[in-house]
C-alpha positions, 0 to 999 in steps of 0.5 A, a space after each residue: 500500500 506505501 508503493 501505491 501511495 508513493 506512486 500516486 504522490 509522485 504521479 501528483 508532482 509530475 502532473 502539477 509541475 507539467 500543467 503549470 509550464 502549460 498554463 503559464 507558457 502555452 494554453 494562450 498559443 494558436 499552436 493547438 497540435 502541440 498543446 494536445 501532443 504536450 497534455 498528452 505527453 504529460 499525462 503519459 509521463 506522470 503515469 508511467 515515470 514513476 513506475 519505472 526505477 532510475 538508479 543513481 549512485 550516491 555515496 559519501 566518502 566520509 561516511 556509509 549510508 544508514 537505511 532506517 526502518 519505521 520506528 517502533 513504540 514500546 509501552 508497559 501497557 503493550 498498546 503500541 504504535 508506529 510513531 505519526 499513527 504512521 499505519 493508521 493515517 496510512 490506512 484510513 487514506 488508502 481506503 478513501 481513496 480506492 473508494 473514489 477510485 471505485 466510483 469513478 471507474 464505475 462511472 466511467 463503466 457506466 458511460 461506455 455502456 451508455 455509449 452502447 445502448 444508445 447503439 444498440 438501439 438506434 443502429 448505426 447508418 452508412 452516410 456519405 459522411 461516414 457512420 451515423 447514428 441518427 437519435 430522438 432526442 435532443 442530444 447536442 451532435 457528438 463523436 465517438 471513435 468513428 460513429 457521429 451521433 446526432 438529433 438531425 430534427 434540432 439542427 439548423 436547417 443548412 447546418 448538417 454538412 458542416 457540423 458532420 465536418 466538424 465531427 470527422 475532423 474529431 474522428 481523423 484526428 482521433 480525439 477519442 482516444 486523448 479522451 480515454 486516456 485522459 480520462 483514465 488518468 482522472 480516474 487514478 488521480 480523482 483527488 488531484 484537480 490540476 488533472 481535471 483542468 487538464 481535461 478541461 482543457 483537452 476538450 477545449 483544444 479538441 474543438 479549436 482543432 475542429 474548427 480549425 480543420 473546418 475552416 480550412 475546407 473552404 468554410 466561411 468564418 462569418 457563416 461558420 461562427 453564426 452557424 454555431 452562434 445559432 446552434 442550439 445547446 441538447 443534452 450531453 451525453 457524457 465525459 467521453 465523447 467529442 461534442 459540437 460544444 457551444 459551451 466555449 463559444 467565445 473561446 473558439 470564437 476568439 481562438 477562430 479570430 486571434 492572429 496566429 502565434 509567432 514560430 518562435 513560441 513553438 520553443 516556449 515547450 521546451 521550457 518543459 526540460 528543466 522541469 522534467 530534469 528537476 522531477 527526475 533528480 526530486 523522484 530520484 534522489 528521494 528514492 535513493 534506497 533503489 539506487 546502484 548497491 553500496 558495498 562495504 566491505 571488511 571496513 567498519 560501517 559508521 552512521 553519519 551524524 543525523 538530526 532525526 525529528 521523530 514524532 511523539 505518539 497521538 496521544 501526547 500532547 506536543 511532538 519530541 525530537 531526539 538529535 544528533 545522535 552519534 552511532 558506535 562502530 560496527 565491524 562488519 567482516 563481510 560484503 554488506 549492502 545498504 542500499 540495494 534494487 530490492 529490498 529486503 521485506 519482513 513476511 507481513 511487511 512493515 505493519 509484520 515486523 511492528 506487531 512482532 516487535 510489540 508483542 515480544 518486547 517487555 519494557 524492563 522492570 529496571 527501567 519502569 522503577 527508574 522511569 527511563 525512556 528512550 529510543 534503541 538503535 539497533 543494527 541487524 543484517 537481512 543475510 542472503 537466505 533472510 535471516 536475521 544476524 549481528 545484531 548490535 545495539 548502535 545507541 542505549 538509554 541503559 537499565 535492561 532496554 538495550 538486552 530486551 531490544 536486541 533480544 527481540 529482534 534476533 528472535 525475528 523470523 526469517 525475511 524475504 532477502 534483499 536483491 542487487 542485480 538479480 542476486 540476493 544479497 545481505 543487507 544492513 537495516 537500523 531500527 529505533 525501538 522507543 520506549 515510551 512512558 508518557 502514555 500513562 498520562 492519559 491513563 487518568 480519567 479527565 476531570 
């Protein structure tokens, strides 16, 4: 569920730094061909980006790499939790938004077989203008794939011939399948506005396009521009299909009317490479953990000197922080990774490992009588066949909760191994266990 959310975050960042080079730079250009190609190309990058992995190599000569898992939460009373409710908010997010996701790919099942139906029952007829579909109703004229559809009683009388043309010029250039697309895309990304401004704006290009492509067959502007001016709004059918839309009316009027942009503009896209640059280093850097694997090798591996902001549980009342926390060597007299292409994961995942942790850890009696709280940091290595060995405590607090922690994780099951190039590998993980008391406070009922 993390991958899917991170997936969906970077997606996000794709689509909103790429439509706002569009909106700022080029949505007022007459070059309509490439402002469809450039959403489109948008839409397919923010998708597919992220699900490919880039590695980058980075290391640091003075120090090693330390890969940190989630913390875990010990309490007396063993009512534990990863720290920011990290699992909880997970979830509650993830569930809102696969509902959204249900209900907009049900809606959009929903228009397909509008679509059909709305086929089915009328038939479709071979006209010199190609394949129609002639309706009973007041339907504004629209396009899907190769089928025209249209109400012939509501249209102007004389007006048939250039609405059919405006109609083929959305079939030649294939504006449907810009649609599906983009249409898909709001369904992954239902919570993210910028992408139904995005297909807002398709539509809007699709008909300066068609207008466009009418008016060069020899049309009147001034007869083309009244025809629609007099052509009267039916009912849209759906999202999916290609309308002769007056609801743009004065846009395409004034897209119709305004002097064609300069050559030059064209260049203004390329502003889009330093912004594809700058995402690439953002969703790169940020995933160091599937960069190119790090080898240390016989030498001892030092965390660098870190400040870590870690977040109290729900139930205090203000977040602590622990900092600079130096870590104790640790000889390592084999070939350890820290950063691998896969990494190791625990049977259950990370919501596994928490629960194993909190239901065989016991905060020490020694450390209750002296109320000593803290974090551990223990160092273990995920070894080529998944077990779990040398297990060090980098940084106590003291009073029996370093011997508990450790104890606990060497009792781990065995975990998926991780993989460099397709070869498992062992691979050094740190893990914070804290020990917390303050909980007690809310053990007291309120006054």
């Amino acid at each position: 569920m993390n991958a899917l959310l991170l997936y969906l975050a970077e997606s996000t960042l794709c689509v909103l730094v790429l439509y706002a080079i569009y909106w700022l730079f080029l949505r007022r250009d007459t070059f309509f061909r490439l402002n469809r190609f450039y959403l489109l190309a948008m839409v397919l990058f923010s998708l597919l980006f992220p699900l490919f992995p880039f590695h980058w190599n980075i290391t640091n000569s003075s120090a090693s790499l330390v890969v940190f898992l989630e913390p875990v939460m010990i309490t007396p009373s063993k009512v534990a939790q990863t720290l920011q409710g990290h699992l909880q908010w997970m979830e509650i997010i993830a569930i809102i938004y696969l509902t959204g996701l249900v209900i907009f790919l049900l809606r959009f099942g929903l228009q397909l077989i509008q679509l059909y139906m709305i086929t089915r029952r009328f038939g479709i007829r071979e006209r010199d203008a190609g394949r129609v579909v002639f309706v009973d109703r007041g339907i504004s004229p629209f396009s899907f794939f190769n089928i025209i559809f249209i109400h012939e009683e509501t249209v102007p009388k004389g007006s048939l011939p250039v609405i059919l043309e405006h109609e083929q010029v959305h079939i030649r250039q294939r504006h449907t399948v810009d649609m599906i697309l983009i249409g898909l895309a709001t369904i992954l990304q239902w919570f993210n506005p910028v992408i139904w401004l995005a297909a807002r704006e398709m539509k809007s290009i699709h008909e300066y396009l068609a207008d466009e492509g009418v008016l060069q067959n020899g049309i009147s502007r001034y007869i083309y521009q009244q025809m629609i001016l007099d052509e009267t709004m039916g009912i849209r059918v759906n999202n999916l299909t290609n309308h002769f839309n007056v609801s743009l009316l004065k846009k395409r009027i004034a897209m119709m009317t305004k002097s064609k942009s300069k050559t030059w503009a064209k260049s203004k896209v390329l502003l889009a490479l330093p912004a594809l640059l700058g995402l690439l280093f953002i969703l790169t850097a940020s995933s160091y953990r599937n960069a190119e694997s790090l080898k240390i090798s016989g030498d001892p591996v030092i965390g660098q000197t870190e400040t870590l902001t870690m977040m109290a549980p729900v139930m205090q009342d203000k977040p602590k922080k622990e900092s600079q926390v130096k870590f104790v060597p640790v000889k390592i007299d084999k070939e350890v990774f820290t950063v691998v292409e896969k990494q190791p994961s625990y049977p259950g995942g990370q919501d596994g490992y928490t629960k194993f942790l909190i239901a065989n850890i016991k905060y020490p009696e020694e450390a209750l009588k002296k109320g000593v709280t803290g974090t551990v940091y223990v160092s273990f290595i995920v070894e080529k066949n998944g077990a779990v060995t040398d297990v060090k405590v980098l940084r106590g607090i003291g009073s029996g909760c370093d011997e508990e922690a450790a104890r606990v994780v060497k009792m781990m099951p065995n975990w998926n191994p991780g993989e460099n190039k397709g070869v498992p590998v062992a691979v050094q993980y740190n893990l914070p266990i804290k020990f917390n008391l303050d909980c007690k406070k809310t053990d007291a009922p309120k006054k």
